[in-house]
Structures are given as structure tokens and as C-alpha cells.
BALOBA-1460 file (C-alpha; in Angstrom, 3 decimals):
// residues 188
<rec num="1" residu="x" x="-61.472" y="-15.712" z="-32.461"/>
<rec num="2" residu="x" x="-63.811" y="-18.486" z="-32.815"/>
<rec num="3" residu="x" x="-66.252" y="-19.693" z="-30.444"/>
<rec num="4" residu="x" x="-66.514" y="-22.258" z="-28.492"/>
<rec num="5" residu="x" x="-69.458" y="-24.404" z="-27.137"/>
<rec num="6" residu="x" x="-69.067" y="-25.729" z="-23.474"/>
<rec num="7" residu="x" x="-71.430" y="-28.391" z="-22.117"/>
<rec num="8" residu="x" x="-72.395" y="-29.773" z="-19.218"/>
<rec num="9" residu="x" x="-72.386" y="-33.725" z="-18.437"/>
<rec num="10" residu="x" x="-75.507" y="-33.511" z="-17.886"/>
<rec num="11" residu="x" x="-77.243" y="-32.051" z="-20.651"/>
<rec num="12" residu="x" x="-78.772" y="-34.140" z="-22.843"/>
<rec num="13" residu="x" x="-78.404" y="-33.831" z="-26.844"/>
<rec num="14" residu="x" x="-81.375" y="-32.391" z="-28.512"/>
<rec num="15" residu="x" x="-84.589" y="-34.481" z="-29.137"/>
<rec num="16" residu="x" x="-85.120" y="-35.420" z="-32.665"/>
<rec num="17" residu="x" x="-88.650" y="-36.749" z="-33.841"/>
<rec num="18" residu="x" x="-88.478" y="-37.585" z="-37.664"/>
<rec num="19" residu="x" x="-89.820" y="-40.662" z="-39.756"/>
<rec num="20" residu="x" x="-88.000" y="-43.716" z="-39.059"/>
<rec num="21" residu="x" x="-85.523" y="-45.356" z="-41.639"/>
<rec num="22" residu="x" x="-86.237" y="-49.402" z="-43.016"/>
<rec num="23" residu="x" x="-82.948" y="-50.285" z="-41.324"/>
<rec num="24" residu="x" x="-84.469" y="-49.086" z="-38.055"/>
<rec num="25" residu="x" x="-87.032" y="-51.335" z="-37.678"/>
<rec num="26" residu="x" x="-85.609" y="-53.802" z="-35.067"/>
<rec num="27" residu="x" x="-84.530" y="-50.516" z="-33.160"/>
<rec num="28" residu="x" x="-88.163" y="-49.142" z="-33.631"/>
<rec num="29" residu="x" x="-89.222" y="-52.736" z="-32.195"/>
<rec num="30" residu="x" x="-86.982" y="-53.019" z="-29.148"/>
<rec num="31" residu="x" x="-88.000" y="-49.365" z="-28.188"/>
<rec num="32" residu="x" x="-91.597" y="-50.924" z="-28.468"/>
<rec num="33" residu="x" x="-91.053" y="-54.084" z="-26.368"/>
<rec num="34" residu="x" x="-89.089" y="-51.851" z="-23.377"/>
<rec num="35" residu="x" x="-91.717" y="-49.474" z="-23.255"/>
<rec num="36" residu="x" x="-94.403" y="-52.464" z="-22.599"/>
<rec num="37" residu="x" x="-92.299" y="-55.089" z="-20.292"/>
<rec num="38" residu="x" x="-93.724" y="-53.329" z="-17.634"/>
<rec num="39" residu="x" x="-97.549" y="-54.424" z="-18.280"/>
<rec num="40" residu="x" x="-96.469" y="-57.823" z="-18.716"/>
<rec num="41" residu="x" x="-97.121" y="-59.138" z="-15.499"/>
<rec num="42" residu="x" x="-100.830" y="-57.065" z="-15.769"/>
<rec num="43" residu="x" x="-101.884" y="-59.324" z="-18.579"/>
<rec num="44" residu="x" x="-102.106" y="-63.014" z="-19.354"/>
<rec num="45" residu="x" x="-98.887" y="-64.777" z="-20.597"/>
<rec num="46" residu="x" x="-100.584" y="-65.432" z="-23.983"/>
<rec num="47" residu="x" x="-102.200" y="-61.771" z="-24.461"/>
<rec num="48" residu="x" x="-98.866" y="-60.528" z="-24.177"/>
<rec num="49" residu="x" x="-96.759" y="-62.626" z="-26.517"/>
<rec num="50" residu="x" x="-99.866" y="-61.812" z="-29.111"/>
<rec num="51" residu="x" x="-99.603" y="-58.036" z="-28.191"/>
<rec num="52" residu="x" x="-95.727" y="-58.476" z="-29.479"/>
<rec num="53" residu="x" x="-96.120" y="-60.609" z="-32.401"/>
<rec num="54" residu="x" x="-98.635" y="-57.855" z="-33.351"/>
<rec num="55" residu="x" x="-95.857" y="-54.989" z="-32.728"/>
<rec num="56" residu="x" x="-93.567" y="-57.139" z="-34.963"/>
<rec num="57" residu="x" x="-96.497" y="-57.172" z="-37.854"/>
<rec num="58" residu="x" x="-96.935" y="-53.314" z="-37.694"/>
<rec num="59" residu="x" x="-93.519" y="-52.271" z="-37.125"/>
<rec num="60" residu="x" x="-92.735" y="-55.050" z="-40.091"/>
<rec num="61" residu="x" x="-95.983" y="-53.806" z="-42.371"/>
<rec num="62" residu="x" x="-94.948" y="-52.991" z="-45.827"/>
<rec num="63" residu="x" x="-97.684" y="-50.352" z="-46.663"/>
<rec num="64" residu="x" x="-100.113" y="-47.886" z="-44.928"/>
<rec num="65" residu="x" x="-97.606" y="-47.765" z="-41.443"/>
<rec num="66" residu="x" x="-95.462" y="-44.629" z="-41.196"/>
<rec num="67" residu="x" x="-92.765" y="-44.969" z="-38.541"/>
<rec num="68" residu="x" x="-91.622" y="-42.580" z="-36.575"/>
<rec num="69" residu="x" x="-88.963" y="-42.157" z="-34.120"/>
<rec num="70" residu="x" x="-87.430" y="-40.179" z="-31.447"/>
<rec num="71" residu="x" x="-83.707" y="-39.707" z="-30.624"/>
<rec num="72" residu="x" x="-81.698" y="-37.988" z="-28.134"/>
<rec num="73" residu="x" x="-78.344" y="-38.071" z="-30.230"/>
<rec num="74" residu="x" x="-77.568" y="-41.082" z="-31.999"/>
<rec num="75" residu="x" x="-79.886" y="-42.846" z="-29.588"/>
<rec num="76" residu="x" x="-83.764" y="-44.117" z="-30.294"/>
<rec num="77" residu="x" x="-85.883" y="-43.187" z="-27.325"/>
<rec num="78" residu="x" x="-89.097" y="-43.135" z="-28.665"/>
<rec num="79" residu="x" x="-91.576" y="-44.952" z="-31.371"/>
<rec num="80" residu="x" x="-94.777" y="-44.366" z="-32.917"/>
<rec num="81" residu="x" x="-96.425" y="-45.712" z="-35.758"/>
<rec num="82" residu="x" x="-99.088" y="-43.764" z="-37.845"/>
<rec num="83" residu="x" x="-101.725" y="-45.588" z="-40.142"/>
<rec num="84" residu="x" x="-102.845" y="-41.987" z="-42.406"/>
<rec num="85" residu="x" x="-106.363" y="-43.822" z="-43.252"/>
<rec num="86" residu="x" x="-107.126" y="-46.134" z="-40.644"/>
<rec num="87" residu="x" x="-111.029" y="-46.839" z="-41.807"/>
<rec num="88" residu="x" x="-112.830" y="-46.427" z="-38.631"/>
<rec num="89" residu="x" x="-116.045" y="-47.407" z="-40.255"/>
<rec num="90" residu="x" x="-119.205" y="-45.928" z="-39.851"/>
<rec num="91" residu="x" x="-120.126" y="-42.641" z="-41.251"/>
<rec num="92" residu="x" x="-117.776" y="-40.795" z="-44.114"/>
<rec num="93" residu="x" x="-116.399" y="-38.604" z="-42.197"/>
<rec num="94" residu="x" x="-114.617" y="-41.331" z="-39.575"/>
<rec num="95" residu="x" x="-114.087" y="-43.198" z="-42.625"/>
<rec num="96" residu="x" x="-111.140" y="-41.110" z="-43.712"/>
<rec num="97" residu="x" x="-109.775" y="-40.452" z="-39.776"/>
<rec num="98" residu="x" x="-106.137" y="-41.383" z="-38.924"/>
<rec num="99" residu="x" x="-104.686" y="-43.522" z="-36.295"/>
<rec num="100" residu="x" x="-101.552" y="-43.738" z="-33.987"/>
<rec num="101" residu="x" x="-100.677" y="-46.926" z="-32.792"/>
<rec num="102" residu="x" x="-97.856" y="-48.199" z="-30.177"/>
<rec num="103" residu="x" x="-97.056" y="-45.043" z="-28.663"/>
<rec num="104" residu="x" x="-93.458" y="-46.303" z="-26.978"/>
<rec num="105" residu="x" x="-90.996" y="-44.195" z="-24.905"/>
<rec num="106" residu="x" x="-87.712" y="-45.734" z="-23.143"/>
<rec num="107" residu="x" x="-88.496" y="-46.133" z="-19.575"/>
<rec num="108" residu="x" x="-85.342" y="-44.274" z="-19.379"/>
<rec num="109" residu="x" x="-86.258" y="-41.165" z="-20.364"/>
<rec num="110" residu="x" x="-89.573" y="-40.900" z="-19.647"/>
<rec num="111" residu="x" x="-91.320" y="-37.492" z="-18.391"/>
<rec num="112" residu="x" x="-88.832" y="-35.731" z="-20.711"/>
<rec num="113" residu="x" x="-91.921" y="-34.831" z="-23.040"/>
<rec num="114" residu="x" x="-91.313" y="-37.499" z="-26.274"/>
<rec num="115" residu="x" x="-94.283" y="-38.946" z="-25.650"/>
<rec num="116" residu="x" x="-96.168" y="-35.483" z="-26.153"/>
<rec num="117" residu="x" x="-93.267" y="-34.815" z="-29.855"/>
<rec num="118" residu="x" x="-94.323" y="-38.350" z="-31.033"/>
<rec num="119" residu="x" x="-98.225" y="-37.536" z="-30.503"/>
<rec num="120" residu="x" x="-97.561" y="-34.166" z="-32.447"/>
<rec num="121" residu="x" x="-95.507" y="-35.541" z="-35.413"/>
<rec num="122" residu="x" x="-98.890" y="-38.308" z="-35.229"/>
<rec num="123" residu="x" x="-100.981" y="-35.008" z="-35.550"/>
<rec num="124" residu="x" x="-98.892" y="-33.341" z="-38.407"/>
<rec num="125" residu="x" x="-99.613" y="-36.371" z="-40.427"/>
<rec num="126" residu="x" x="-102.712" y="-36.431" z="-40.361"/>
<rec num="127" residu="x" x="-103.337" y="-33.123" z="-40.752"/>
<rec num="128" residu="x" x="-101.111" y="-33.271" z="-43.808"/>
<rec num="129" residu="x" x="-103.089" y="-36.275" z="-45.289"/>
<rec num="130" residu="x" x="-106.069" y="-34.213" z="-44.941"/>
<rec num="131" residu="x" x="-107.354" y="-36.650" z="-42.071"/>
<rec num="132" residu="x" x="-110.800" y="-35.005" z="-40.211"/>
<rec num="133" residu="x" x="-109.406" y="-36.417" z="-36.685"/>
<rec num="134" residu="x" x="-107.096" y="-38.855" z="-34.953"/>
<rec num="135" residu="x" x="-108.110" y="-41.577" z="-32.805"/>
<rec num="136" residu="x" x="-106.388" y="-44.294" z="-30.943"/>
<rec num="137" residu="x" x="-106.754" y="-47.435" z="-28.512"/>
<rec num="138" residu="x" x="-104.745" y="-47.634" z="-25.004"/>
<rec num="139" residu="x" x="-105.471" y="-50.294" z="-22.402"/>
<rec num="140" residu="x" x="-107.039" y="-49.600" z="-19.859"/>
<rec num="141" residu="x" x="-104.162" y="-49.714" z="-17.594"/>
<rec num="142" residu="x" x="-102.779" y="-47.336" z="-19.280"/>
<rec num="143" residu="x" x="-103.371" y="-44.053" z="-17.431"/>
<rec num="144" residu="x" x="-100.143" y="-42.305" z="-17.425"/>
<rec num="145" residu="x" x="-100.613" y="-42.526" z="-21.310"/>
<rec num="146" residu="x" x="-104.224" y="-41.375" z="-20.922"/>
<rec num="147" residu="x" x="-103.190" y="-38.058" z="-19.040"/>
<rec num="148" residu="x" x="-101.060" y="-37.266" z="-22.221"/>
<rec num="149" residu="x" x="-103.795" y="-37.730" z="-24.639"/>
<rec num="150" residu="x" x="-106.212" y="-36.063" z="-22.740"/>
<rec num="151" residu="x" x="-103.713" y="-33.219" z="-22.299"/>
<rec num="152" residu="x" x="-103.298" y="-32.919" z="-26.318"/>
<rec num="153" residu="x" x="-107.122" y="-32.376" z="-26.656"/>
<rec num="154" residu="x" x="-108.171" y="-36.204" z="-27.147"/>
<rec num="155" residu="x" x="-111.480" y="-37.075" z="-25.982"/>
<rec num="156" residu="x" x="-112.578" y="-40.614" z="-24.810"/>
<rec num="157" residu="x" x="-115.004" y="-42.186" z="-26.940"/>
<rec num="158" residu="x" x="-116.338" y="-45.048" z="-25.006"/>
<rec num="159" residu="x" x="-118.790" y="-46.504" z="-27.832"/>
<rec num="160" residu="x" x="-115.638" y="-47.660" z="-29.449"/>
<rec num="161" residu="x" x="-113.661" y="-49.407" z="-27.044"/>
<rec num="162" residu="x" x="-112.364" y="-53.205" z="-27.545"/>
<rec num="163" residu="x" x="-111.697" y="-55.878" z="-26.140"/>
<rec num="164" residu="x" x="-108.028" y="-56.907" z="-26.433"/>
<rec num="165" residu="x" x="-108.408" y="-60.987" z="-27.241"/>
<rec num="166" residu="x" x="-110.831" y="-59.873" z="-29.956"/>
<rec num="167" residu="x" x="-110.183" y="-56.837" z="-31.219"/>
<rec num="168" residu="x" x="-114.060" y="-56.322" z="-31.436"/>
<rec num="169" residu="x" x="-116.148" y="-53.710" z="-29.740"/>
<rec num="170" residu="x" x="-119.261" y="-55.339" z="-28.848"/>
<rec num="171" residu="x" x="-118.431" y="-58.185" z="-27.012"/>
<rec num="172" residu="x" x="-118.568" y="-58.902" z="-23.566"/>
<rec num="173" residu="x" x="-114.985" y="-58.470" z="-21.771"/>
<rec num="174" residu="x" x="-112.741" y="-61.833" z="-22.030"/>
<rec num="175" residu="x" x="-111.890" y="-62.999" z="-18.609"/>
<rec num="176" residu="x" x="-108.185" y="-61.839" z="-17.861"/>
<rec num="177" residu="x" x="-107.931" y="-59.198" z="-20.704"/>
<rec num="178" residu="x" x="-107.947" y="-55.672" z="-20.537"/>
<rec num="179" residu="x" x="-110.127" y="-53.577" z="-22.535"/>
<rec num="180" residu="x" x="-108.873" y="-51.231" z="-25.170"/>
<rec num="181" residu="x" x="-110.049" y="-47.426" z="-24.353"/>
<rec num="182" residu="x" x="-110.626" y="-45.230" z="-27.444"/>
<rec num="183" residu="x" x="-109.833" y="-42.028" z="-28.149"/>
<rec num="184" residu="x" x="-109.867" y="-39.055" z="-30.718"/>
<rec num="185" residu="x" x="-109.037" y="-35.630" z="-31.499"/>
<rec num="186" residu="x" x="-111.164" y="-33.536" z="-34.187"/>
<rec num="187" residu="x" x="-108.434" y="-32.170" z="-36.327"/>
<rec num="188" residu="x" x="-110.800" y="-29.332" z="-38.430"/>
């Protein structure tokens, strides 16, 4: 007798996280922009079309971006991208430190926990590149995002937070535009 597998309509089909495929970049990128049309009325018009044309450039980027996604079946839920040297400057040691970047889950199926997968598969990377830590920039409106990090061990580090129009840290804030908040996990 062979078995047989009953399911509920209800359950969902396992969550996958795994790199991303090339022909999955516009599905990477429409994941990305779903996951952000909600902080579109928070910003100015013109910060937020540059916050998209800069998803298109790293979800487009030829070298040093590592997608990955998250499905539930056949369907994307969930982005990330991961930059394995990122070049935070300074000191040797933050020279070499990786970066996540564009953290994106379908408002759909939030609370389901693939933000927390994408962070880990982030983590994996970098541990697997040999990275020292992991940092990363949310705005500052951000704070159900925040929780998550600060739930997988990131710290804030305040000294490096930017300002969105510029991209720079030590500026004063641009009218209208939300600062960036840093953060970072030590991976030794």
C-alpha cells in the first residue's frame, strides 16, 4: 500500500530561501517595489522614484550583488540582496564587513518569519566569505524592520547613519528626507 499525503487548504507550501536566478530579476524587483509602496506617501515624490531607480541598479548590478529570494511554492515572497565586501571604510577590520541591502517581504505574507530566513541566508554569506560582521541601513521609519534586526543580534551604530538625499553621514538632515539608521552584527 502506498501512502498518501492529505493537505489542508490552508497550509501553505514550504518556504524556500535560495540565491536568486538572472531570469528572476524583474520578479526580485517587483517583490522589492510591493514591499516599499507603503512608505511612499512618508517620503518626498522625488526621494522615492530615486529609492527605485536605485533598487533597479542593485537588483540589475552585474558584479559584487548576490540575490536572494524567498518562495512559498512556485511563488517569490521575499528579496534580499547581499554585497560580500561592502568596504565600510575606516579601520581593516570594517573594511572587509558585508552588507544586506533591500530587505523586501510581500505585504502578503508578512509575519510568517521570511524576513528573519532572508536575514540568515544574509548571515551565511558572510560568514562563508569570511566577512568579520554584517551591517546594514533602514530608514528611520522603518521600525517593524528594526525589531527584526535587533532580534537577530544587530546593534545600532548611530556614528554611521545617512542621510537618504546624500548618501553621506555627516551632513546635516535634508529637509523632507528620512535618515538612514545603521546597523551591524559581529559575526566572530
Amino acid at each position: 500500500m502506498s501512502a498518501v499525503s492529505i493537505h489542508s487548504r490552508n497550509e501553505r507550501p514550504p518556504l524556500t530561501v535560495r540565491a536568486a536566478e538572472p531570469a528572476e530579476r524583474d520578479a526580485v524587483l517587483a517583490v522589492m517595489e510591493a514591499a516599499n509602496a507603503e512608505h511612499q506617501s512618508l517620503v518626498q515624490p522625488e526621494v522615492y522614484d530615486l529609492y527605485l531607480r536605485n533598487l533597479r541598479d542593485l537588483v540589475t548590478a552585474d558584479r559584487g550583488v548576490q540575490l536572494a529570494v524567498a518562495g512559498l511554492g512556485l511563488r517569490l515572497v521575499g528579496a534580499v540582496a547581499f554585497i560580500a565586501d561592502a568596504g565600510m571604510g575606516g579601520d581593516d577590520r570594517r573594511r572587509r564587513w558585508a552588507t544586506l541591502r533591500a530587505l523586501a517581504v510581500d505585504p502578503a505574507v508578512r509575519g510568517a518569519g521570511i524576513g528573519q530566513r532572508l536575514v540568515g541566508w544574509c548571515i551565511g554569506q558572510a560568514r562563508q566569505h569570511g566577512a568579520p560582521a554584517i551591517y546594514l541601513h533602514s530608514a528611520i521609519f522603518q521600525a517593524t524592520a528594526h525589531r527584526l534586526y535587533e532580534r537577530l543580534g544587530f546593534k545600532r551604530m548611530p556614528e554611521h547613519d545617512l542621510d537618504a538625499a546624500t548618501g553621506y553621514r555627516d551632513v546635516p538632515a535634508t529637509p523632507g528626507v528620512p535618515r538612514l539608521l545603521a546597523y551591524w552584527k559581529d559575526l566572530g
